[in-house]
gemmi code that builds the backbone of each chain (N, CA, C; Angstrom):
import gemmi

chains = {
    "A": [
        ("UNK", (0.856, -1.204, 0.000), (0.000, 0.000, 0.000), (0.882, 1.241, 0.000)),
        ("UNK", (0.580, 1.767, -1.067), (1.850, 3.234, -1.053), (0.763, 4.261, -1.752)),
        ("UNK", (0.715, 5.517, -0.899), (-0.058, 6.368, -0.990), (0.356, 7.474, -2.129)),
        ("UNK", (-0.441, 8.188, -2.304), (0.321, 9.761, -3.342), (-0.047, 10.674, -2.238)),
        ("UNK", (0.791, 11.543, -1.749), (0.345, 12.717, -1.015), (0.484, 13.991, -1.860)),
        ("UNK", (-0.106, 14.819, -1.769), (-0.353, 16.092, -2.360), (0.058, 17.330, -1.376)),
        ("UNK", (0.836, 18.010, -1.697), (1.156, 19.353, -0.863), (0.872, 20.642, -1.255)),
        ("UNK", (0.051, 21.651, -1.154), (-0.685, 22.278, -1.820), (-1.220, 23.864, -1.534)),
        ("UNK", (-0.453, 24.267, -0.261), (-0.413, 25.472, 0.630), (1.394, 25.423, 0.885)),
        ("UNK", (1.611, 26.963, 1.090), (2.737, 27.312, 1.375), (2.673, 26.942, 2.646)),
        ("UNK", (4.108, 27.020, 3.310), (4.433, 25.939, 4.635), (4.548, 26.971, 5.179)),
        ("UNK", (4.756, 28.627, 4.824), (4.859, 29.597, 5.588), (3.791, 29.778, 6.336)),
        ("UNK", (2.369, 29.379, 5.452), (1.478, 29.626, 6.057), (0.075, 29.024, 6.853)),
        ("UNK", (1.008, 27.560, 6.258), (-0.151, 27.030, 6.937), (0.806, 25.667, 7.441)),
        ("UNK", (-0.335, 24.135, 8.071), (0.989, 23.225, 8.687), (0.527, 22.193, 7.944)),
        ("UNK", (0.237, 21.959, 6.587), (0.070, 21.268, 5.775), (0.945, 20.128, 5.572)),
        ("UNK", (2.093, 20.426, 5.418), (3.367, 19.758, 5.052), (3.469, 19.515, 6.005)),
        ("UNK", (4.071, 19.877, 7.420), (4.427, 18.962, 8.381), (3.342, 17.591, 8.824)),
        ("UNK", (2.040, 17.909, 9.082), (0.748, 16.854, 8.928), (1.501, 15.931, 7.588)),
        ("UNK", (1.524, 16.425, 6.438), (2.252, 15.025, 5.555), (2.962, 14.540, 6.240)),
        ("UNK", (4.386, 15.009, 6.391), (5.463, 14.611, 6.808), (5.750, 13.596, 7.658)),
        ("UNK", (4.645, 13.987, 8.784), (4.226, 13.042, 9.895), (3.840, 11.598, 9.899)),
        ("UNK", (2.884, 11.782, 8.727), (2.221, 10.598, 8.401), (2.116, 9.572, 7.048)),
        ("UNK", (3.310, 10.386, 6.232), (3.704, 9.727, 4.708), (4.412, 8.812, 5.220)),
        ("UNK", (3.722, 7.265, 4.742), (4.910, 6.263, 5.527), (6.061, 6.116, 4.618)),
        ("UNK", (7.057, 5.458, 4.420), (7.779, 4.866, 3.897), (7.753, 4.340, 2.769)),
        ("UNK", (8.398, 5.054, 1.552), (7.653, 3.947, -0.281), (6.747, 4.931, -0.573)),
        ("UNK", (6.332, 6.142, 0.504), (5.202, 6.719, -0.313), (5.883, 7.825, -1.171)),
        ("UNK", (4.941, 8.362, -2.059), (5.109, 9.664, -2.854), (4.665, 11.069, -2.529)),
        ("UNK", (5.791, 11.934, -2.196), (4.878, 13.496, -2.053), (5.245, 14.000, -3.229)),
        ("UNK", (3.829, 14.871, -3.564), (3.635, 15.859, -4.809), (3.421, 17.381, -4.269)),
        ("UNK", (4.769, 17.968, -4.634), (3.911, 19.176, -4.435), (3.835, 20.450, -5.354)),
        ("UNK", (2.499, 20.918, -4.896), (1.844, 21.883, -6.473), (1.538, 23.189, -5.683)),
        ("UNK", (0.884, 24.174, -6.766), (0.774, 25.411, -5.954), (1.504, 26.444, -5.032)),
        ("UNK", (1.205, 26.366, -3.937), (1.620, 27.367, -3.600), (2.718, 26.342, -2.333)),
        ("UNK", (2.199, 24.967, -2.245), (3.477, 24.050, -1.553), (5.008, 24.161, -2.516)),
        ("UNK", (4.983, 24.132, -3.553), (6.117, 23.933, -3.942), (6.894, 25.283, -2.875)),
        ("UNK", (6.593, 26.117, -2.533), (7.718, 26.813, -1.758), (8.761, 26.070, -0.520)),
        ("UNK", (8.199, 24.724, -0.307), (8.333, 23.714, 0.723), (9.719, 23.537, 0.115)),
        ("UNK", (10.497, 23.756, -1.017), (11.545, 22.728, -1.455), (12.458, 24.209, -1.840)),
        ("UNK", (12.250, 25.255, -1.909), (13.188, 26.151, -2.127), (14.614, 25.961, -0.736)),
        ("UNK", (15.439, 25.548, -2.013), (17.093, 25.501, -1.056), (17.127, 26.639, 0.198)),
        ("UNK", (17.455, 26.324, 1.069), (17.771, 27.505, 1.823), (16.982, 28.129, 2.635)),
        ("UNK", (16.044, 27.383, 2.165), (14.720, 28.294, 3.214), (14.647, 27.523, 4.027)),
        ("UNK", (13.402, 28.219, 5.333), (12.836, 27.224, 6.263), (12.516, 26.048, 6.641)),
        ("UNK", (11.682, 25.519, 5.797), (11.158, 24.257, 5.399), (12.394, 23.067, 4.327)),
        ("UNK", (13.313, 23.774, 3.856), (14.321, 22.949, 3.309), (14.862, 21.491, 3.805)),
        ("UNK", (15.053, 21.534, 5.327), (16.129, 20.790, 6.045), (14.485, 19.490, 5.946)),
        ("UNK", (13.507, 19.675, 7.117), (12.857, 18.648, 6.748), (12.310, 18.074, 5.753)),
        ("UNK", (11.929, 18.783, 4.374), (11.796, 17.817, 3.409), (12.785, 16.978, 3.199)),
        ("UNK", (14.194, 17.586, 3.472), (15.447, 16.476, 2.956), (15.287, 15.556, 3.823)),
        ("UNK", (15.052, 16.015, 5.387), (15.324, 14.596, 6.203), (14.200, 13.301, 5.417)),
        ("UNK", (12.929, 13.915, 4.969), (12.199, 12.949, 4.525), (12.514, 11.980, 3.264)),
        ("UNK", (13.604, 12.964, 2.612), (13.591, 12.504, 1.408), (13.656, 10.938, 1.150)),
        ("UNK", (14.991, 10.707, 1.566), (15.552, 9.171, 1.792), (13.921, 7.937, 1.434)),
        ("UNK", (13.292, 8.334, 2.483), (12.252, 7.455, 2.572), (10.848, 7.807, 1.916)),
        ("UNK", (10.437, 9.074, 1.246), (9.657, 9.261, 0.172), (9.711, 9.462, -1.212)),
        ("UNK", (9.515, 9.275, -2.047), (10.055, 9.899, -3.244), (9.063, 11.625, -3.702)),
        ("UNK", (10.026, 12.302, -3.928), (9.857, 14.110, -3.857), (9.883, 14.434, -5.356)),
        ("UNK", (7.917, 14.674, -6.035), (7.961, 15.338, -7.007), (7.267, 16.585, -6.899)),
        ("UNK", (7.784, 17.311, -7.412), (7.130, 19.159, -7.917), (6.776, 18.936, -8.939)),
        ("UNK", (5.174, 19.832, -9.571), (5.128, 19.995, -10.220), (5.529, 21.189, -11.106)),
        ("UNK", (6.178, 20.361, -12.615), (6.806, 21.699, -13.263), (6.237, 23.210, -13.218)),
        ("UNK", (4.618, 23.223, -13.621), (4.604, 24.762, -14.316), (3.884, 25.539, -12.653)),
        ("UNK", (3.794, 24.743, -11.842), (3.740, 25.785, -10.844), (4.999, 26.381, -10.078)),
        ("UNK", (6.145, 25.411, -10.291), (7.814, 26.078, -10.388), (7.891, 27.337, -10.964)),
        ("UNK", (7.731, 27.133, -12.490), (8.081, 28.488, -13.426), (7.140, 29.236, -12.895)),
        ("UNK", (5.817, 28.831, -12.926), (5.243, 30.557, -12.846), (5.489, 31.487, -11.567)),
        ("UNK", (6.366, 30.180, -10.348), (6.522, 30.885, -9.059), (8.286, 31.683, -9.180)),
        ("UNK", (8.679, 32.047, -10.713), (10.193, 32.383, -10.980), (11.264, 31.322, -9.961)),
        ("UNK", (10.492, 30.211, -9.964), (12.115, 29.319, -8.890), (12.393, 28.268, -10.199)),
        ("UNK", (13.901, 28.620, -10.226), (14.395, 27.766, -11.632), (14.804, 26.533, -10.730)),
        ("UNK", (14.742, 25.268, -11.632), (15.001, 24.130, -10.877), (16.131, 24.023, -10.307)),
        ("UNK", (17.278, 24.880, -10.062), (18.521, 24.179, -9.577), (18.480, 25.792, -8.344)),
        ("UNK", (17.691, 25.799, -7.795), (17.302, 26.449, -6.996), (16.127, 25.975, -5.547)),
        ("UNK", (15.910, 24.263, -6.260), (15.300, 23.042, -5.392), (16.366, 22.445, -4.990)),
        ("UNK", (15.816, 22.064, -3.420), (16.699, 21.021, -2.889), (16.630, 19.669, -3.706)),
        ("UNK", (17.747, 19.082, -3.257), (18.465, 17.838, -3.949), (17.445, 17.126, -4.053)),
        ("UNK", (17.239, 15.965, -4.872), (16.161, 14.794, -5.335), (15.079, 14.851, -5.576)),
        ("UNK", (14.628, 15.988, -5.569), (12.902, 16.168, -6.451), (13.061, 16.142, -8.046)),
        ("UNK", (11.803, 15.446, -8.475), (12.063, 15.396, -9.802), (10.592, 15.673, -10.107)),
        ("UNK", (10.897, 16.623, -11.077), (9.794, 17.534, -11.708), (8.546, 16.631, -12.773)),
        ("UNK", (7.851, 16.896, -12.529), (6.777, 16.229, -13.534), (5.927, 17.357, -14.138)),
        ("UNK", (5.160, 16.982, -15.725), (4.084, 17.439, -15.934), (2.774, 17.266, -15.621)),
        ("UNK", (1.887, 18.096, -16.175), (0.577, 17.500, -15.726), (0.272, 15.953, -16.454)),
        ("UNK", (0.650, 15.558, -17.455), (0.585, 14.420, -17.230), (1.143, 13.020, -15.937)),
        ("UNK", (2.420, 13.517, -15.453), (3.300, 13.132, -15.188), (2.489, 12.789, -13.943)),
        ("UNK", (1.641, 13.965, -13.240), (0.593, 14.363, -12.393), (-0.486, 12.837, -12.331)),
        ("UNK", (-0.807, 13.010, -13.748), (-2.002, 11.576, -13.743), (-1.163, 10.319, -13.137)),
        ("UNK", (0.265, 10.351, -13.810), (0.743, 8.623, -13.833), (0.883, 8.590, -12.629)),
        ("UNK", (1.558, 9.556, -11.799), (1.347, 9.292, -10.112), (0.180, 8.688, -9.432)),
        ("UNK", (-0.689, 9.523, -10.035), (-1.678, 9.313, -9.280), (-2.643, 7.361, -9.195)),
        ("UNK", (-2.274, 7.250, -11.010), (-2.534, 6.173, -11.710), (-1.631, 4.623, -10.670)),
        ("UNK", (-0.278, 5.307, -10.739), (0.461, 4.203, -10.054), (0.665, 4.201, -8.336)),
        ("UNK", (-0.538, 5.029, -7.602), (-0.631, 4.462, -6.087), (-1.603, 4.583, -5.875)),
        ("UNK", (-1.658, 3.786, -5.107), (-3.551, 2.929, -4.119), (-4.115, 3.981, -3.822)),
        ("UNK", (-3.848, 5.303, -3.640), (-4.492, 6.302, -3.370), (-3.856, 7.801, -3.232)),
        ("UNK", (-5.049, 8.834, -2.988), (-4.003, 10.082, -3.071), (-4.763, 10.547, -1.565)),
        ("UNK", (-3.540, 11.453, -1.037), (-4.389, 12.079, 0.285), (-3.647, 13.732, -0.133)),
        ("UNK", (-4.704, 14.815, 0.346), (-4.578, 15.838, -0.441), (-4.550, 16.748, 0.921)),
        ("UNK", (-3.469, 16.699, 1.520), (-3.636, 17.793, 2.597), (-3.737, 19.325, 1.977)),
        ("UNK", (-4.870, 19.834, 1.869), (-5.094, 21.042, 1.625), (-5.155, 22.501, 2.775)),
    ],
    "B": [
        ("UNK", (-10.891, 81.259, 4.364), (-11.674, 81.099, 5.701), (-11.059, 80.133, 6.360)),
        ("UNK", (-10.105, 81.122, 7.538), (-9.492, 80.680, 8.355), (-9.221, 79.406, 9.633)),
        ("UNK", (-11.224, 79.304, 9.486), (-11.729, 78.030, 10.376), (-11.358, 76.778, 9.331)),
        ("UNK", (-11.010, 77.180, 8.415), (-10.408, 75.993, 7.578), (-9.391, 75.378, 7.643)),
        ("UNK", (-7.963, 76.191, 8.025), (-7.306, 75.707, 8.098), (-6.558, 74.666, 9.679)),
        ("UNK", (-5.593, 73.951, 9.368), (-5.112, 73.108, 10.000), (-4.055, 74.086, 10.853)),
        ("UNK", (-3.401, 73.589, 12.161), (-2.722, 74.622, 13.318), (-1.484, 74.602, 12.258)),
        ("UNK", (-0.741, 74.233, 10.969), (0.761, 74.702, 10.571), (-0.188, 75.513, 8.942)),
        ("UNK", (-1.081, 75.789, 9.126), (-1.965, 76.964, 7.884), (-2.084, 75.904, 6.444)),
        ("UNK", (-2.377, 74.261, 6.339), (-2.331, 73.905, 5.366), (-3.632, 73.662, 5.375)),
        ("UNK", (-4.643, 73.723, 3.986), (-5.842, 73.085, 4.599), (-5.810, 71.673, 4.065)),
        ("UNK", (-7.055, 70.743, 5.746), (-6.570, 69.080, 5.941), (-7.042, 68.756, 4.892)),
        ("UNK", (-8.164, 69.519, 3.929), (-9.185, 68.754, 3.172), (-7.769, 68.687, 1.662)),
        ("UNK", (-7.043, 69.467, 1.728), (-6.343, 69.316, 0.400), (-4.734, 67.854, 0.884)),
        ("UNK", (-5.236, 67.613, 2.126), (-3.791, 66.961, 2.403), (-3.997, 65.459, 2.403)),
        ("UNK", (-3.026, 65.222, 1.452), (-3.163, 63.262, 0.820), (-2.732, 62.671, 2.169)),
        ("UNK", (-3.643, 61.934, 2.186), (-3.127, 60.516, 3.609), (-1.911, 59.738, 2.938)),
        ("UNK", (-1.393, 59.160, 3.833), (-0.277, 58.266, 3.235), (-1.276, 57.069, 3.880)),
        ("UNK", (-1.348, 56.598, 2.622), (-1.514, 55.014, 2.135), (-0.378, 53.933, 2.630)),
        ("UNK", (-0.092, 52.832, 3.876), (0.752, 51.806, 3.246), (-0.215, 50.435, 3.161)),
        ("UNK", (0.632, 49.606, 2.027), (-0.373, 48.756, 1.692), (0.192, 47.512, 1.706)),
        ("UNK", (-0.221, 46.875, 2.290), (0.871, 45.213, 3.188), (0.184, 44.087, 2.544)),
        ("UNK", (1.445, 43.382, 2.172), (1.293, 42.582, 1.236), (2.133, 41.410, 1.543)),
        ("UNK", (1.273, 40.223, 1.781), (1.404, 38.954, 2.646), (1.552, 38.007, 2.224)),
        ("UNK", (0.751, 37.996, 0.790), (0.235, 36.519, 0.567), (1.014, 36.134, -1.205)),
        ("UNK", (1.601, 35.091, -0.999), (2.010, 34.708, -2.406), (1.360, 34.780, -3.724)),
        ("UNK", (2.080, 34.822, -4.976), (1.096, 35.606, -6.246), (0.011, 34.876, -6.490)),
        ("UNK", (0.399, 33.619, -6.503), (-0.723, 32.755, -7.524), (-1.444, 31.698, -7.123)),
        ("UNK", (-1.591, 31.512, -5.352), (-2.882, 30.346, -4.498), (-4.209, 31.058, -4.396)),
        ("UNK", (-4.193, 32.857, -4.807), (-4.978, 33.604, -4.305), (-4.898, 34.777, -5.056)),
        ("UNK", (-6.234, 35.613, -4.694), (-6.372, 36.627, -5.639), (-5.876, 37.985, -5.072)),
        ("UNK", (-5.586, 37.607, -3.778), (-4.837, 38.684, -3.075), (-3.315, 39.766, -3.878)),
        ("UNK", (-2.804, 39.485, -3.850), (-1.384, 39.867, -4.878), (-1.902, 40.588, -5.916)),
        ("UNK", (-3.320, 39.842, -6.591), (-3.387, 40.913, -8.225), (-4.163, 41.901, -7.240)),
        ("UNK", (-5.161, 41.596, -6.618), (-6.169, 42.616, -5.796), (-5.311, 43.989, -5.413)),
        ("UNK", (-4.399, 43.609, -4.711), (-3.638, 44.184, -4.137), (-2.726, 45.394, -5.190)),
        ("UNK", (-2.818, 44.906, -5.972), (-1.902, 45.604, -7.102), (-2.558, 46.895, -7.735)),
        ("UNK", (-3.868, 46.404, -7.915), (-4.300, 47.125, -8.433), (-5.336, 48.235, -7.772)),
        ("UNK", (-4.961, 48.007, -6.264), (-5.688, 49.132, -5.446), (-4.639, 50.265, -5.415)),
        ("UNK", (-3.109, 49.381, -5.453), (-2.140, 50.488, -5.428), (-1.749, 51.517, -6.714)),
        ("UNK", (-2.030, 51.079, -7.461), (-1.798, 51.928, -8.743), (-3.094, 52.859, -8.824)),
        ("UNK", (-4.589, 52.170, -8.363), (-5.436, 53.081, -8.369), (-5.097, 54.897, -7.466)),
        ("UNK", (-4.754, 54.035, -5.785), (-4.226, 55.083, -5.007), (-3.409, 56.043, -5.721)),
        ("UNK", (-2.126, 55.472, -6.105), (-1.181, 56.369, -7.084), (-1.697, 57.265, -7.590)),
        ("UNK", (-2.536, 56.971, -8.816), (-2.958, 57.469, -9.469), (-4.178, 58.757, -9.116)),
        ("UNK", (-4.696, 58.506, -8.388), (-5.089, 59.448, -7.492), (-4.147, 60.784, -6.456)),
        ("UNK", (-2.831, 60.285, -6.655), (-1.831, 61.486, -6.293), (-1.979, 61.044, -4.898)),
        ("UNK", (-2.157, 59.753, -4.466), (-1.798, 59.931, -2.855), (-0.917, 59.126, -2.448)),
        ("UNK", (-0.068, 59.235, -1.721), (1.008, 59.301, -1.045), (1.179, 57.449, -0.306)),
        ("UNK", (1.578, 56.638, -1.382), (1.315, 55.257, -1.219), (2.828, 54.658, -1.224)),
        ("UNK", (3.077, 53.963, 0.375), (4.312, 53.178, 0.516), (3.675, 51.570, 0.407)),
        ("UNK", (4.386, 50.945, -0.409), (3.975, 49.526, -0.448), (5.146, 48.396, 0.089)),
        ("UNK", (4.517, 47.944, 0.936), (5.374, 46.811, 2.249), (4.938, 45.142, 1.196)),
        ("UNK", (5.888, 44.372, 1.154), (6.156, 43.169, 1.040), (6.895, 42.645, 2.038)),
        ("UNK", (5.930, 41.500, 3.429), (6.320, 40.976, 3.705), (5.859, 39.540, 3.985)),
        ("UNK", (6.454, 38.450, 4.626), (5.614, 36.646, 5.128), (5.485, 36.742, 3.439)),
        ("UNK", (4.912, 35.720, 3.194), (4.594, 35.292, 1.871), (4.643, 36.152, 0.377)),
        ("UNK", (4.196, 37.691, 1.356), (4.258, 38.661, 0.140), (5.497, 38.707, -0.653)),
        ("UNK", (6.679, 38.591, -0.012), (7.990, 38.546, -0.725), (7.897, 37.554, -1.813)),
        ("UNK", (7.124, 36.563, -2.132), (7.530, 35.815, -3.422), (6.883, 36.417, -4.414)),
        ("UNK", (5.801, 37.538, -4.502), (5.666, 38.472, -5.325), (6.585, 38.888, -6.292)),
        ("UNK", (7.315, 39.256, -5.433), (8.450, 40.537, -6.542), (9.729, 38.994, -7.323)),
        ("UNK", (9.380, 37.848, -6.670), (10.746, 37.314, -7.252), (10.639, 36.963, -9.005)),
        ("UNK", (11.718, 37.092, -9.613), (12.034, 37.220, -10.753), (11.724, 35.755, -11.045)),
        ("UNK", (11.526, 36.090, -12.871), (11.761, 35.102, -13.761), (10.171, 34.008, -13.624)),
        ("UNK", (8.890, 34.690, -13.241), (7.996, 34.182, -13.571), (7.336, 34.007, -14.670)),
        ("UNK", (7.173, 33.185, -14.895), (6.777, 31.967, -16.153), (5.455, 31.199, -15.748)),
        ("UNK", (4.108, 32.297, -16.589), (2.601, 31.584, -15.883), (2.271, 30.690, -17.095)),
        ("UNK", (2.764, 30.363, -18.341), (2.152, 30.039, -19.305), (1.403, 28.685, -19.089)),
        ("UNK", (2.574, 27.798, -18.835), (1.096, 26.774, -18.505), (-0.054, 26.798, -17.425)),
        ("UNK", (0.188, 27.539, -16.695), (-0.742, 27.877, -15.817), (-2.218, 28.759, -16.344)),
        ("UNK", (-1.685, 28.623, -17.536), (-2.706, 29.839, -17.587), (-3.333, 30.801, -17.137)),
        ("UNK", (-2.612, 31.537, -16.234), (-3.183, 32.469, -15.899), (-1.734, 33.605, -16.135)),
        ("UNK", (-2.585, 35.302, -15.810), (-1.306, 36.649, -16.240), (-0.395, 36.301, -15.219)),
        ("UNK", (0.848, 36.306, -15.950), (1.871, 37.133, -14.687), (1.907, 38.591, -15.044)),
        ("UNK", (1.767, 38.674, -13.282), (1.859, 40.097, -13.279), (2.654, 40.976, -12.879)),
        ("UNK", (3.897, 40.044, -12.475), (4.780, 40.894, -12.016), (5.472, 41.947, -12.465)),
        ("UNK", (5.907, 41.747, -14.057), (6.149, 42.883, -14.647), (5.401, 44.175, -14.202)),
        ("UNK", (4.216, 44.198, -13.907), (3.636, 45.224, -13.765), (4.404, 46.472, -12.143)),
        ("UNK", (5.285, 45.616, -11.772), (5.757, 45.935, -10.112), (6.746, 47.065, -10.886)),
        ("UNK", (7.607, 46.484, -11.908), (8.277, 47.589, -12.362), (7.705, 49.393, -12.546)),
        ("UNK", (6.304, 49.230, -12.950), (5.920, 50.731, -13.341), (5.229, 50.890, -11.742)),
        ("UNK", (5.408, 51.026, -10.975), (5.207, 51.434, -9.854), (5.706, 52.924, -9.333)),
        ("UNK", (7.179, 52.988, -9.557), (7.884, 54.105, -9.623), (7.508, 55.023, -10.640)),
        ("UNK", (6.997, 54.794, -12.237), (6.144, 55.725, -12.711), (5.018, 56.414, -12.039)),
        ("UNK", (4.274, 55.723, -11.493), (3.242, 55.982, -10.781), (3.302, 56.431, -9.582)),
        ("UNK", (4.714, 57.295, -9.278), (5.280, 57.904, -8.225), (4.815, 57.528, -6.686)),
        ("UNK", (4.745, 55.772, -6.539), (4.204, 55.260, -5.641), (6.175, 55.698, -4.651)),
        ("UNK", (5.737, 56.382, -3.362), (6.733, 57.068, -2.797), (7.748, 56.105, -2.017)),
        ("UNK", (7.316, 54.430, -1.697), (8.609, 53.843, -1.189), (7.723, 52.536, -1.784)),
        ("UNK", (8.696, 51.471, -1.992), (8.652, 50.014, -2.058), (9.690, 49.068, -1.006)),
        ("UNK", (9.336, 49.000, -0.014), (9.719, 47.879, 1.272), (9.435, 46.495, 1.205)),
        ("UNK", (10.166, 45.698, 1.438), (10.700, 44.378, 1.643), (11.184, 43.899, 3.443)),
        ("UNK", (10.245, 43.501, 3.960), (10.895, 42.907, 4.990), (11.933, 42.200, 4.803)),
        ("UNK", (13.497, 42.581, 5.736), (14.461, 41.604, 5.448), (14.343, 39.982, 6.149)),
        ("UNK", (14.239, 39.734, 7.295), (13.757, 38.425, 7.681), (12.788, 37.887, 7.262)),
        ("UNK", (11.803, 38.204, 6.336), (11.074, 37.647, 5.473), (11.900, 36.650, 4.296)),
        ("UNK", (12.648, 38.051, 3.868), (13.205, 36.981, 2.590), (14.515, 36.001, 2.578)),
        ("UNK", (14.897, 36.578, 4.178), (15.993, 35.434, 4.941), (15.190, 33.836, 4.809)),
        ("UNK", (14.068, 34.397, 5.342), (13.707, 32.977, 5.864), (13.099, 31.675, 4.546)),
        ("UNK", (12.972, 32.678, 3.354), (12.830, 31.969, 2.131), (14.347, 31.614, 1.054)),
        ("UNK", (15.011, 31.557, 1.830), (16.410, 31.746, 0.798), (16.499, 32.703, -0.107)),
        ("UNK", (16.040, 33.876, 0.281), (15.875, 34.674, -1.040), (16.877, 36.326, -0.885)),
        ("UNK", (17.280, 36.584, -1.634), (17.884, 37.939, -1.625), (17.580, 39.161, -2.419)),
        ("UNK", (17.438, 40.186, -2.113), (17.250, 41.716, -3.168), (17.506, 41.475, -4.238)),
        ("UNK", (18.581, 40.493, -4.842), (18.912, 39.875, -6.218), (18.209, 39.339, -6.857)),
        ("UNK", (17.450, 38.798, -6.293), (16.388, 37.688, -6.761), (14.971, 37.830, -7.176)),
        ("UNK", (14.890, 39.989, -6.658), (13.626, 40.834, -7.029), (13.636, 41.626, -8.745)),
        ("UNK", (12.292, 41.335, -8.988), (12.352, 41.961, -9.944), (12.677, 43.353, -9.719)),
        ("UNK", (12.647, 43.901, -9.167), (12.749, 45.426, -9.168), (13.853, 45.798, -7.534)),
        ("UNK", (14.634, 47.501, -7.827), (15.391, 47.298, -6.175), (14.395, 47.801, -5.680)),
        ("UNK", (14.386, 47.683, -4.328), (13.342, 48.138, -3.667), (14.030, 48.855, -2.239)),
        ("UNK", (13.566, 48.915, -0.664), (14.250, 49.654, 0.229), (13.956, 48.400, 1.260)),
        ("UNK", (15.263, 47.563, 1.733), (14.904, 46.216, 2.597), (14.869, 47.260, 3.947)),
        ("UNK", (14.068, 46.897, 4.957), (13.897, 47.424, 6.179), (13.945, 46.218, 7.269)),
        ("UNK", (14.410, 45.943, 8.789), (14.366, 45.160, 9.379), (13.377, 45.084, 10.320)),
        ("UNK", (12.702, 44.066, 10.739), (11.264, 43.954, 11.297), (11.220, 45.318, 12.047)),
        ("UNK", (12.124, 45.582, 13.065), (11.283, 47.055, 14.117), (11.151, 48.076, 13.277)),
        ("UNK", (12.113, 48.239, 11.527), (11.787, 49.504, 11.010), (10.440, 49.174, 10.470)),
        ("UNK", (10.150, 47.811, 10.176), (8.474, 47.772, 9.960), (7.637, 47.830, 10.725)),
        ("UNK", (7.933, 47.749, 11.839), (6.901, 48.263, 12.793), (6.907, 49.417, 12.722)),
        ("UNK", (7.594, 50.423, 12.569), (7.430, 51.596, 12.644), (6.388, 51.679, 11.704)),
        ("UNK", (6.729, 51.416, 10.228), (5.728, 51.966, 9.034), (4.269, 51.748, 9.355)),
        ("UNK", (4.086, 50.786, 10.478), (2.318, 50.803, 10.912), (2.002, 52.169, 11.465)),
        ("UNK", (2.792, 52.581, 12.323), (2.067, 53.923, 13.028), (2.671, 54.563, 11.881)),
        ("UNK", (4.040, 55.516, 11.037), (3.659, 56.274, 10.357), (2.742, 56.499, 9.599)),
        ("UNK", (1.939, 55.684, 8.804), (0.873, 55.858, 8.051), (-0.413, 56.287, 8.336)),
        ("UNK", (-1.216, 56.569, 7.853), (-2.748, 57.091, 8.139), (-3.493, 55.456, 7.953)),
        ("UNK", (-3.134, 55.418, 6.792), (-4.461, 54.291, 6.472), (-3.691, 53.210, 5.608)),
        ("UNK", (-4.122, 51.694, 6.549), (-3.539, 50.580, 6.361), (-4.297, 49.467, 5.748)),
        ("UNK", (-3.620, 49.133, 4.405), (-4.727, 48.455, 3.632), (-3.662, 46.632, 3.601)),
        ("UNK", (-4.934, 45.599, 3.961), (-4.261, 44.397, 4.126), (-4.205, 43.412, 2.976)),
        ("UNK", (-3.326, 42.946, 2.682), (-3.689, 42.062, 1.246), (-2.866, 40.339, 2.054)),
    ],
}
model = gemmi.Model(1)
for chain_id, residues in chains.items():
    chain = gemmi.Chain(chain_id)
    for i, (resn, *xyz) in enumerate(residues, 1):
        res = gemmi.Residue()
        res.name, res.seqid = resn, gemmi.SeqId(i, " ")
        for name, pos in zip(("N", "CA", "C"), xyz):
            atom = gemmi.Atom()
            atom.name, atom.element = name, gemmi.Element(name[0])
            atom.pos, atom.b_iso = gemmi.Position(*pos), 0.0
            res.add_atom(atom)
        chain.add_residue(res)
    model.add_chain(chain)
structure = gemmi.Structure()
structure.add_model(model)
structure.setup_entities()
């Protein structure tokens, strides 16, 4: 059983991401879109624990909410890998479920 | 008619409030940022005396190199540039704001005047009238 989690609010402002964080087990997938992708900007706040998670989730952003937020990809912490909106479906397609902390 | 005027002889009815207008919330989860934009250029444009604060979330506003196309929706940031046409009188940046996002004055579309949290506290009481975005 391996879940898709969705991240979907900035971490500045709300505790979205940590509630994932907490409870994404092991093998699962976080996605994050909107206004979460700020969760993965190098250097910031929220940087250090997505990495601690990394190891044990796999970390995708979606591409065009990157660009339109001006953060070029080598400006993300290490091991996220960018998808399209298709890229979006196959996630979703290839786990038992999605949980959408909004 | 002297009952008109204010105790240094200006009269109040001809004197522009200073406007500051605080700006919180990131460009594109919310309609706040365009809202916001366009109350300030209205003010401007009206000749009154408008300092605009970016800080918490508002700082990813001004950052460069936004790209809405697949999103479909405007970027609007370009628009931050004609601000200074519109003789809007300061543009502020909380600095521990954009500490805390990895982000630097480099990384803004436009320069602006970084201030450190107590000089933003100040800008609440200098102003007359405080508009929240």
């Amino acid at each position: 059983m391996a879940l898709l989690h969705t991240v979907n609010k900035s971490p500045f402002e709300r505790n979205g991401l940590e509630s994932c964080l907490r409870h994404a087990r092991d093998g699962s997938a976080i996605l994050f879109i909107e206004d979460g992708v700020y969760a993965l900007l190098r250097g910031a706040e929220h940087a250090t624990m997505v990495e601690q998670a990394a190891p044990r989730c796999s970390m995708y952003a979606l591409e065009a909410d990157i660009a339109a937020r001006g953060i070029e990809p080598k400006r993300l912490i290490d091991g996220v890998k960018l998808v399209d909106y298709y890229g979006f479906v196959d996630l979703v397609v290839a786990h038992d479920g999605v949980q959408s902390w909004l | 008619m002297a009952d008109s005027l204010s105790a240094d002889g200006s009269n109040p009815l001809q004197k522009a409030k200073r406007f500051l207008c605080i700006n919180r919330r990131a460009p594109y989860g919310t309609i706040y940022a365009l809202e916001s934009l366009e109350v300030v250029l209205a003010a401007a444009a009206f000749e009154q005396r408008v300092t605009v604060l970016f800080m918490d979330d508002g700082v990813f506003q001004l950052v460069k190199g936004q790209e809405t196309g697949a999103l479909g929706v405007k970027n609007f940031s370009p628009t931050y540039k004609a601000l200074e046409s519109y003789e809007v009188e300061r543009i502020v940046v909380e600095r521990e704001s954009l500490e805390r996002r990895g982000l630097a004055p480099k990384d803004l579309v436009i320069p602006v005047e970084i201030l450190g949290e107590s000089e933003v506290s100040g800008l609440f009481e200098s102003h007359d009238i405080l508009l929240n975005f």
